[in-house]
C-alpha positions in Angstrom: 56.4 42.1 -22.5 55.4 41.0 -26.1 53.2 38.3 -27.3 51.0 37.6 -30.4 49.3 41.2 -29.4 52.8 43.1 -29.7 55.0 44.3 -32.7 57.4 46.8 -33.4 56.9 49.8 -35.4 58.3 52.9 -36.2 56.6 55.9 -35.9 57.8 59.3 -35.8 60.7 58.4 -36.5 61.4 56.2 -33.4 60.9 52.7 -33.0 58.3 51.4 -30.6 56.6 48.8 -29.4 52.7 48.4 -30.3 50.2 46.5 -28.5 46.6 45.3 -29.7 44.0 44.2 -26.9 40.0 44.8 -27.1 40.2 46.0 -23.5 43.1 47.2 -21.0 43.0 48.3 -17.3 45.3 50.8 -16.2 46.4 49.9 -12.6 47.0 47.2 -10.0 44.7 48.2 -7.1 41.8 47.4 -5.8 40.1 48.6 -8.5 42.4 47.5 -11.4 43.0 43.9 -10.2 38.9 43.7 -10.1 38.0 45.6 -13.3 40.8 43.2 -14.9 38.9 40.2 -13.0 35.6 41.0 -14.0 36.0 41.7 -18.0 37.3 38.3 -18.0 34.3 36.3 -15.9 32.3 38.7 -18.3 33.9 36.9 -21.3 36.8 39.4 -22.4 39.6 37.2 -22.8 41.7 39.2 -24.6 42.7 41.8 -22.3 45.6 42.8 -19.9 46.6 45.2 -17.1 49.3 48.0 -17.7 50.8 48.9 -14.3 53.6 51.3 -13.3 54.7 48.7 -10.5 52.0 46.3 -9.0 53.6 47.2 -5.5 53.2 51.1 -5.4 49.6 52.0 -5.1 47.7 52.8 -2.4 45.6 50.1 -2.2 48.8 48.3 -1.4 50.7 50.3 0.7 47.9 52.8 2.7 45.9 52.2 5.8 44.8 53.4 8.9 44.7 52.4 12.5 41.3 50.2 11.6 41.0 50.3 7.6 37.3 50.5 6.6 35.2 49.0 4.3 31.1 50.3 4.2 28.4 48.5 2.9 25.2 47.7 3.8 24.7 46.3 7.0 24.8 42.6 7.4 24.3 41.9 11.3 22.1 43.0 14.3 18.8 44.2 14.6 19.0 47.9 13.1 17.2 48.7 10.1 18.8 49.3 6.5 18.2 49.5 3.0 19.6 49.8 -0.5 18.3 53.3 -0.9 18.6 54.7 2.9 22.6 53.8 2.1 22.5 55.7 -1.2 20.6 58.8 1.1 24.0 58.5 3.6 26.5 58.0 0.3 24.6 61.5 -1.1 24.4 63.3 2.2 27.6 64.8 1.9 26.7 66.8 -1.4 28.2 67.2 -4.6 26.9 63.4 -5.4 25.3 62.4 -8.1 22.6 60.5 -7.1 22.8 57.4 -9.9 26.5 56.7 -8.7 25.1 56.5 -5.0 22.2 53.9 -5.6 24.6 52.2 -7.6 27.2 52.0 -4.7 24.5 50.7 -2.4 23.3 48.3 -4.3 26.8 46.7 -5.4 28.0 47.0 -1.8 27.2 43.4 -1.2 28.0 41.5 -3.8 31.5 43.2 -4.2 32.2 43.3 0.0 31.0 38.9 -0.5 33.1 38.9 -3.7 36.2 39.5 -1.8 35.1 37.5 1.4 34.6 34.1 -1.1 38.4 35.4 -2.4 39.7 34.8 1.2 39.7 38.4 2.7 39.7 38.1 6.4 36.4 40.0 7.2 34.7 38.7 10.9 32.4 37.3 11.5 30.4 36.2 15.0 29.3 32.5 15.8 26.6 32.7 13.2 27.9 34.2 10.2 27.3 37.9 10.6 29.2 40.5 9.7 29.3 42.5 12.6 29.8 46.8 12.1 30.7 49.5 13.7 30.4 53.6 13.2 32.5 55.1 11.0 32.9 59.1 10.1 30.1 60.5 8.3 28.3 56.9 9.3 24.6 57.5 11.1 24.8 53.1 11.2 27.0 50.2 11.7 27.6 49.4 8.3 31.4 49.5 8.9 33.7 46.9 8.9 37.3 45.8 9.1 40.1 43.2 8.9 43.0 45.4 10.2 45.0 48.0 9.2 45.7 46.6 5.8 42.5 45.6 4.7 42.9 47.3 1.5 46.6 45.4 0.9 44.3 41.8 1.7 41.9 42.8 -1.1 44.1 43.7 -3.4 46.6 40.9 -2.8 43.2 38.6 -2.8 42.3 39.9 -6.2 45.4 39.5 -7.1 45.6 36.2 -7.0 42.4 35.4 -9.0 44.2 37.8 -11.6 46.8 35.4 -11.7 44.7 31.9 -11.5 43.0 33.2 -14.8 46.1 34.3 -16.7 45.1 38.1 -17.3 49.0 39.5 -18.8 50.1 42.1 -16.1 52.7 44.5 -18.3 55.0 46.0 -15.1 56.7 48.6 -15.4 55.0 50.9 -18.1 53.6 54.5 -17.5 50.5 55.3 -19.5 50.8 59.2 -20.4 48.5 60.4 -22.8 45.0 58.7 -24.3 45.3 58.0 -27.8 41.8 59.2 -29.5 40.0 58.8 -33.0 37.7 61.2 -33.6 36.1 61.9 -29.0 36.7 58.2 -28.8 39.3 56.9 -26.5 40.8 54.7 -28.5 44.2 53.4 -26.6 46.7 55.5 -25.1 51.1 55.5 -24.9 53.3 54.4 -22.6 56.7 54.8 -21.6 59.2 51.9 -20.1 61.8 52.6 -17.0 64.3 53.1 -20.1 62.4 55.8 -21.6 61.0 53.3 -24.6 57.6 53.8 -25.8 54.9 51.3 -26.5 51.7 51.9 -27.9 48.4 50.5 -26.6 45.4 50.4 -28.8 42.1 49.2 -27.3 38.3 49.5 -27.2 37.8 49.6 -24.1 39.8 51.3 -21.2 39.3 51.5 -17.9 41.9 53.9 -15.9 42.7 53.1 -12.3 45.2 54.5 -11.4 44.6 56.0 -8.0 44.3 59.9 -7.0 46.6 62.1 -7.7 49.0 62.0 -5.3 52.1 63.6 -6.6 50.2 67.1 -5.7 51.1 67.4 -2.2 54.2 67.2 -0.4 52.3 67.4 3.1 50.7 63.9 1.8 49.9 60.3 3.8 49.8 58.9 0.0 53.0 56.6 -0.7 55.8 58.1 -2.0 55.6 55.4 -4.7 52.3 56.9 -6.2 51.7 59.4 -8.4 48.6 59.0 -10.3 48.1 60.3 -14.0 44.7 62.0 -13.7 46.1 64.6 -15.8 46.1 62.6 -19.1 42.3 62.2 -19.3 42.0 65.9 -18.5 44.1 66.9 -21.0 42.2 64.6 -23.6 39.0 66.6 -22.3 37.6 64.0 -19.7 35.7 66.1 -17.5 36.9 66.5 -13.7 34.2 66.3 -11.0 34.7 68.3 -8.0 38.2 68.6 -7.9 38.2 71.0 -5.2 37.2 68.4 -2.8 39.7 66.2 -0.7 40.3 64.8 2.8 43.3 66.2 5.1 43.8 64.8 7.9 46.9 63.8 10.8 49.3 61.8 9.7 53.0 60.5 10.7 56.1 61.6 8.9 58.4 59.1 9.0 56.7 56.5 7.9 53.5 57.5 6.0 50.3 56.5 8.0 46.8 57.9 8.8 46.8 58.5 12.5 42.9 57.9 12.9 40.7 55.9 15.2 42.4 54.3 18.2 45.5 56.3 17.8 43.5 59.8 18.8 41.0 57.6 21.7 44.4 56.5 23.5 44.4 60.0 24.1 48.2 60.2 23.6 50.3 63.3 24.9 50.6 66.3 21.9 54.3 68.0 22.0 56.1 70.0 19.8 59.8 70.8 19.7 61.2 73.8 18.5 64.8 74.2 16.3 66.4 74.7 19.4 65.4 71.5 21.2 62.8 72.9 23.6 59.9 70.1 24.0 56.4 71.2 25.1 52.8 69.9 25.7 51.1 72.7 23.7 47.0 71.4 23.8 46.4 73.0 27.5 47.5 76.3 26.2 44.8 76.7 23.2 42.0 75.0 25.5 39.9 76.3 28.5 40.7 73.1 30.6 42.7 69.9 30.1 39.9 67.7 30.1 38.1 69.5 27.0 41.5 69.2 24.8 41.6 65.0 25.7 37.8 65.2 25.0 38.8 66.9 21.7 41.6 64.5 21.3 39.3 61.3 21.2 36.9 63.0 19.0 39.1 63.1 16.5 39.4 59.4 16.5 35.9 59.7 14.9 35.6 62.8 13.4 38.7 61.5 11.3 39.3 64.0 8.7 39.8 67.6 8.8 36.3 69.6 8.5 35.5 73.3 8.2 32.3 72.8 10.3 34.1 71.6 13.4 36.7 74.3 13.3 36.1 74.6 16.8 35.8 71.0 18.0 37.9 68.3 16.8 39.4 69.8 13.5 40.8 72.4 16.4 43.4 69.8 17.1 44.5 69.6 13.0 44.6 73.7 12.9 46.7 73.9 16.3 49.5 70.8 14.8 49.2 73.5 11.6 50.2 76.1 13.4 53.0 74.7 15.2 54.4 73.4 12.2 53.8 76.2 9.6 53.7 79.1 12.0 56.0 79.2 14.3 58.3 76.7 13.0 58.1 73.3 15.3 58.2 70.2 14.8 54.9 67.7 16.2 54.9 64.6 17.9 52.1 62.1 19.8 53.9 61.0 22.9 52.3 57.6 24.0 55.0 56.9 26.5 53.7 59.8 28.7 50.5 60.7 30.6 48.7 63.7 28.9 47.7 66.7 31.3 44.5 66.5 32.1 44.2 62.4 33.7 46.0 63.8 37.0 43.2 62.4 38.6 41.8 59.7 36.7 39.5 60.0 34.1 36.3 61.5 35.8 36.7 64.9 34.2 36.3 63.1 31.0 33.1 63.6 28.8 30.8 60.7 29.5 31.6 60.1 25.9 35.1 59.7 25.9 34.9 57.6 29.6 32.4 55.1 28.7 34.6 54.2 25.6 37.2 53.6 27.1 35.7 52.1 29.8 34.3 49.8 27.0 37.4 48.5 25.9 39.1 47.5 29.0 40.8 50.9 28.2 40.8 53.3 31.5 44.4 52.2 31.9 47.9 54.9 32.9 49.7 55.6 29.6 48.4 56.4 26.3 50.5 52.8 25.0 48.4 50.8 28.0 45.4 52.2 26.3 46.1 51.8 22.7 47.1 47.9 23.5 44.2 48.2 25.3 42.1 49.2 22.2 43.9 47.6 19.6 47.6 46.3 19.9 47.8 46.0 16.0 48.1 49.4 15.7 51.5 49.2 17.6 52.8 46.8 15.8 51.8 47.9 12.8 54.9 50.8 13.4 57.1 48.1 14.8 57.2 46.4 11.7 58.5 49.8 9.8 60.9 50.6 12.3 59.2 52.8 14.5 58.7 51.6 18.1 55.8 53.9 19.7 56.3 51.7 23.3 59.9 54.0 23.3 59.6 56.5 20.5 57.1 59.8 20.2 55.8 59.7 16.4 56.0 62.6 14.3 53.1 63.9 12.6 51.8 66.5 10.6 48.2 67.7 8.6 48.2 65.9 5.4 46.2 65.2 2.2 44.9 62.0 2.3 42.4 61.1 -0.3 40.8 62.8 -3.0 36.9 62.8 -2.9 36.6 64.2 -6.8 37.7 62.8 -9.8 37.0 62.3 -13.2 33.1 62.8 -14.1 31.2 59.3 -14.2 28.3 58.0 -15.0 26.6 55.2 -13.1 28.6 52.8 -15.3 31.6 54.7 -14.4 32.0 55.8 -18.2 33.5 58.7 -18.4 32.7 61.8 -21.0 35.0 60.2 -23.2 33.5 57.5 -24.9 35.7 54.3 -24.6 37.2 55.1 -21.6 35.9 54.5 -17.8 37.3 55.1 -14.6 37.3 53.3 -11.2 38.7 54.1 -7.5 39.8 57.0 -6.6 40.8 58.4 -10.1 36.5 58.4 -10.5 34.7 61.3 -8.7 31.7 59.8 -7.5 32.3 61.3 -3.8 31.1 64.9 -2.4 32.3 66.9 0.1 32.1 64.6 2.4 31.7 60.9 2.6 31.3 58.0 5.4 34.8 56.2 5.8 35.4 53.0 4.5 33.0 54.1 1.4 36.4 54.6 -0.8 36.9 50.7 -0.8 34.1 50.1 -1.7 33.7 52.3 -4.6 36.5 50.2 -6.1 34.9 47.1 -5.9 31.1 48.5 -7.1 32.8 51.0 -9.6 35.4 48.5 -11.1 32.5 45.5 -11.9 29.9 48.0 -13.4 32.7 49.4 -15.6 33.7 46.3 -16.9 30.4 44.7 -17.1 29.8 48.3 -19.4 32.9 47.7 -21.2 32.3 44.4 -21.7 28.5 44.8 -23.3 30.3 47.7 -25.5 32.6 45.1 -26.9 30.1 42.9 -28.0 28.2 45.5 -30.2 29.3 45.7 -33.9 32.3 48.1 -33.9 36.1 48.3 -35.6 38.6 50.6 -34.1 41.1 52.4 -36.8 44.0 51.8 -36.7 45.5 54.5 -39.2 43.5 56.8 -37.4 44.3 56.0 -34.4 48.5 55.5 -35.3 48.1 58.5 -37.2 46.7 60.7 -33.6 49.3 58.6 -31.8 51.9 60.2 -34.0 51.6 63.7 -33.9 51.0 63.3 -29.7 54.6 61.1 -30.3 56.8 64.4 -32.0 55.3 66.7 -29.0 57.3 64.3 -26.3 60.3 63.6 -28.2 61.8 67.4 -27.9 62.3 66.9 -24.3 64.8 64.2 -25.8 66.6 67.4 -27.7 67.6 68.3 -24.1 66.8 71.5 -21.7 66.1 72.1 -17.8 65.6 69.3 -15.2 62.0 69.5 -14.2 62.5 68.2 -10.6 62.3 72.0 -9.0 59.4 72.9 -10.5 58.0 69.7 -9.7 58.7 69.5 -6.0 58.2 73.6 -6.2 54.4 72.9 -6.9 54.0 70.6 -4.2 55.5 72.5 -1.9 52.6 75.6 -2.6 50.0 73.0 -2.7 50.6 72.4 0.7 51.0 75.8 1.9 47.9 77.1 -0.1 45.6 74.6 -1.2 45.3 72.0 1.2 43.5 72.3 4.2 44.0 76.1 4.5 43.0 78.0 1.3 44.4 81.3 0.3 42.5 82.6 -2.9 45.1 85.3 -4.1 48.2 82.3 -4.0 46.0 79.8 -5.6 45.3 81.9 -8.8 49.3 82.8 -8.7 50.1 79.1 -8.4 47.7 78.1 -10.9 49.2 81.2 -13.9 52.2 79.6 -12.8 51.3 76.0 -13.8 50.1 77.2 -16.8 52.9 79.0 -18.0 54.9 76.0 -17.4 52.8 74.1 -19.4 52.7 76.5 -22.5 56.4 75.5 -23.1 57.1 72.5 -21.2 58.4 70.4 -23.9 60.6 72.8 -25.3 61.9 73.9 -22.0 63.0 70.5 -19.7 64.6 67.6 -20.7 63.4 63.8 -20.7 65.9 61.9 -22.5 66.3 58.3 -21.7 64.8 56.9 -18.4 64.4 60.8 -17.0 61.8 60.9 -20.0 58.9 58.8 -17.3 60.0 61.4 -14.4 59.4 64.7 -17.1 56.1 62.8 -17.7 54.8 62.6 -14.7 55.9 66.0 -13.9 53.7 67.0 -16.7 50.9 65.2 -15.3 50.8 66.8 -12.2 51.0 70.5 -13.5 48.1 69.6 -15.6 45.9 68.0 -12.7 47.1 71.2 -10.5 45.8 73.7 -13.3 42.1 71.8 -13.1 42.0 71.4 -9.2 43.4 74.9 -8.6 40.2 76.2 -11.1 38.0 74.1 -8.9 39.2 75.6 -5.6 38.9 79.2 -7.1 35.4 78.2 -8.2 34.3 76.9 -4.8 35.9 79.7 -3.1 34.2 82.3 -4.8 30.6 80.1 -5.1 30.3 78.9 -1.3 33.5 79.6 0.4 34.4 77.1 3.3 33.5 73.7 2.4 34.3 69.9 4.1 37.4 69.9 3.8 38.9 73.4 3.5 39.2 76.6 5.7 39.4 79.9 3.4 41.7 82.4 4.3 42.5 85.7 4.0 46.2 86.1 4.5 47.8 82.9 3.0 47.1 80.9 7.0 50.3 82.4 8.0 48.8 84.3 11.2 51.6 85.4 13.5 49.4 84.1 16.9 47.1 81.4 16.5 43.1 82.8 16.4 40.4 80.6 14.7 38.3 83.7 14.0 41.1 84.5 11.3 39.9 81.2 9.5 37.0 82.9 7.6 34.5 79.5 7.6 31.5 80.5 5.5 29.0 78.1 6.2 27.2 76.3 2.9 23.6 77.2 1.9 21.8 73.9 1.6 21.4 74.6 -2.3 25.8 74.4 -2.8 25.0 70.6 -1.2 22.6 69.7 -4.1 25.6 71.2 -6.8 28.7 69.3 -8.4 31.4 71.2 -9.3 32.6 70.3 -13.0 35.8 70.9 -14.7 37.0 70.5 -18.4 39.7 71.2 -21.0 38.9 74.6 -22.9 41.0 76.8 -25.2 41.7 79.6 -22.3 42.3 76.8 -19.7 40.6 75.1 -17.3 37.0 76.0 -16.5 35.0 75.1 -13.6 31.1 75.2 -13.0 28.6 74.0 -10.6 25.7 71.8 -11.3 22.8 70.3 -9.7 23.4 67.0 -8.9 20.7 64.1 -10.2 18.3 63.1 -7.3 18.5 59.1 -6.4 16.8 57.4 -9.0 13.1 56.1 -8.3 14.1 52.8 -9.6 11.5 50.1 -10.3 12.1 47.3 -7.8 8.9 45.3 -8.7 10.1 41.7 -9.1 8.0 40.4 -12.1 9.3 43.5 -13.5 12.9 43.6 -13.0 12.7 39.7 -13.8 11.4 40.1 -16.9 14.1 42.7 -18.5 16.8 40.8 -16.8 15.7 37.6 -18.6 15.5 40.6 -21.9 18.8 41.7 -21.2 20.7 38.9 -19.7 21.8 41.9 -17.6 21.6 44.7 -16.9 
């Protein structure tokens, strides 16, 4: 882990290791593995990436039953544009509309990037790039190479990472940004030992996922964490915080139940502590045939929505209430025939038929259909252990992704100069967004932050170092007295994500979230002097740390948007904590959003008091000169722009 960049120093009184680089990325994702490939094409050389472990992020380890990736469409006859895909991107509200022409515009060469890398993507006889519909999608700018089409870009990017020499540093947890002055200047690190090492840089560009250590009801892998709550802390702004997707998702093995796993219309049962198995659906719908119908919807209305609290979200409040109500556990059966198909499939919507019908699919057994509609999905639990042919699959209602983030610009800089942000740590989505768009995001945002980064380097510009050791140092005594010994931090970190679950995800009770939130910050106040971190538990006290900070700013967010517009995308509010002793949508109170809360972005920073959340009005979509001589003649100004 050193080289001609590294020495050893001592500084507050402990020796560690420091590191000198004009530009690091933080994170081996899709986004860090392409921000690190980019600087370098763009002529920063002297650069690494500072990973955690290369193998625990979600762009490795995450999928779905048919992984997206959206960009603009490349096949067929319908219409589309650069700007009518920024419209879609900024449909959902909450986006800023620079980021969303800037999404639509780098969705090609970032989705052909990865195709010239080797990523899998199909095409027909003659080169197109055929789409499909995803959620929030009015086109077919959709597309797919499996369930792990996220683990083939990454891996793909990877690789070019390697061909070019870029230094990955494993095993090193970035913690807190090192600043001179409101310039990020660097940032520390700790080791799986508990050793620190020192970063200082120009240029950073933080990757490192969302945050997933805040829910324990979570489809995130249990390897990831995220540290969004070192920038926030440093006084990065947050941007829309309160916004994430929830959505079904198995137990046992962490995976998003989506697509063809709803449209196989597989058999909903729940078992209680004592053993008793049931199909619960018919009894929460007028007729069998309108909870299948319900059932396949969900396939494409993937993730949880306030608006649809009566249509296919039902099916994610009734697996809620069976859980968290009355106590249950919930399983898709695809061994057995759902009720409803007694009779064939003629009570079907014409919807729901025709698809099926489509795909070879109208077929006895929820497995028939799903091999039916795509046999990779089955395998795809064979190779984890899980054998759905035999087996029913445990699920439950959990977060999934996290459409805010830290504040960006269309260059992905953050409000802290020298630092950027891309994936799913940036919040360029809404409240809602088409699926697939997340992947791309980390391709678009990860090039236009380094190609920033990169112009930032060339201009004239010294960091300081004195200053900069001299910051690093005081932040360096803070961490050290949870080496003088205290509490382990473990229940009050798995306590947090517990309440997250029960109170902030989905479901949204405002009296628990401002007691959660007190809590967090009490915590805080004393955390150092009150757990311990000695050794290797010093990255686990860390990273509890982290979490309580990113649950003080998104738990200020959810208050804000509770108390501004109520329900929104993702969230029901409720009175009474969700905990209603028979299950009655009409005790969800959905408040439905004024057009003007669509055209606002909820912002969060750092203050004295705490966190503080605001809304905003969103910038329109850029009327952006496309007139060639134009364009062509600052290009040829610039270079580039």
């Amino acid at each position: 882990m050193f080289s001609e960049n590294s020495e050893l120093r001592m500084l507050a009184g402990k020796a560690v290791a420091l590191h000198r680089y004009d530009a690091v990325v933080i994170g081996t994702g899709c986004a860090g593995f392409n921000a690190a490939d980019s600087l370098f094409d763009l002529g920063v050389e002297n650069l690494c990436i500072v990973t955690e472990g290369r193998y625990m992020g979600t762009s490795r380890n995450t999928g779905s039953d048919k992984q997206t990736y959206y960009k603009l469409s490349l096949s067929g006859e319908e219409g589309d544009s650069v700007r009518a895909m920024a419209q879609d991107l900024a449909a959902g509200g909450g986006v800023e509309g620079g980021t969303a022409l800037a999404e639509a515009a780098g969705s090609v060469r970032g989705f052909l990037k990865l195709v010239q890398l080797g990523v899998p993507f199909p095409t027909n006889e003659y080169g197109e790039y055929a789409g499909y519909k995803t959620d929030h999608d009015p086109r077919t700018r959709a597309t797919s190479c499996g369930p792990l089409t996220s683990k083939l870009m990454t891996e793909a990017l990877e690789h070019s990472v390697e061909k070019k020499g870029i230094p990955v540093l494993d095993g090193l947890t970035a913690f807190s940004l090192l600043k001179d002055g409101d310039r990020t200047s660097g940032f520390l690190a700790c080791d799986r030992l508990g050793d620190i090492h020192i970063f200082l840089a120009r240029a950073v560009i933080l990757a490192t996922g969302g945050p997933a250590a805040l829910y324990e009801n979570s489809v995130y892998p249990e390897s990831q964490t995220g540290m969004t709550g070192m920038a926030l802390e440093a006084g990065a702004a947050g941007a829309n915080l309160s916004e994430w997707q929830y959505g079904l998702a198995s137990t046992k093995f962490r995976w998003n139940v989506s697509g063809s796993y709803q449209q196989a219309l597989p058999r909903y049962i729940s078992v209680s502590p004592d053993g008793t198995v049931r199909e619960f659906l018919p009894e929460y719908f007028p007729d069998t045939q309108r909870a299948l119908d319900m059932v396949f919807l969900k396939g494409y209305q993937w993730p949880f929505d306030a608006a649809k609290v009566n249509g296919s979200s039902l099916i994610d409040l009734l697996v809620h209430h069976e859980i968290f109500h009355l106590g249950n556990r919930v399983f898709m059966d695809f061994t057995t025939e759902p009720s409803g198909l007694e009779n064939g499939f003629d009570g079907l919507s014409e919807e729901t038929r025709s698809y099926l019908a489509n795909c070879g699919a109208l077929l006895k057994l929820p497995i028939q259909r799903l091999k039916a509609i795509n046999p990779g999905a089955i395998e795809l639990y064979r190779s984890h252990g899980i054998d759905i042919t035999k087996e029913p699959l445990e699920v439950s209602v959990c977060a999934q992704h996290m459409n805010g983030g830290l504040r960006v610009d269309e260059n992905w800089r953050t409000t802290l100069p020298g630092l950027w942000c891309a994936g799913e740590a940036a919040g360029t989505f809404g409240v809602t967004r088409p699926g697939g768009s997340a992947l791309n995001s980390t391709q678009v945002g990860s090039f236009r932050a380094a190609r920033d980064a990169a112009k930032s380097l060339r201009t004239p510009g010294k960091l300081r170092e004195d200053a900069v050791l001299a910051y690093a140092e005081k932040a360096l005594e803070k961490i050290l007295r949870l080496e003088e010994g205290g509490e382990d931090p473990a229940p009050v970190y798995h306590a947090v994500r517990r309440n997250m679950s029960l109170c902030a995800a989905h479901i949204r009770d405002p009296k628990a979230i401002t007691e959660l939130r007190d809590f967090c910050e009490d915590i805080l106040a004393h955390f150092e002097e009150t757990f311990c971190g000695k050794g290797a538990a010093l990255r686990d006290a860390l990273k509890t740390k982290d979490m309580l900070i990113t649950a003080c700013a998104v738990l200020s967010a959810m208050n804000t948007a509770m108390n501004r517009c109520g329900s929104r995308g993702g969230a029901l509010m409720h009175d009474d904590g969700g905990l209603l002793p028979d299950f009655a949508p009409d005790g969800y109170r959905y408040r439905p959003e004024t057009p003007d809360t669509r055209r606002e972005v909820l912002l969060t920073q750092k203050s004295p008091e705490g966190f503080l959340s605001v809304f905003a009005a969103v910038s329109p979509i850029p009327d952006a000169d496309t007139w060639f001589e134009t364009v062509w003649r600052t290009f040829r100004e610039n270079g580039s722009i």
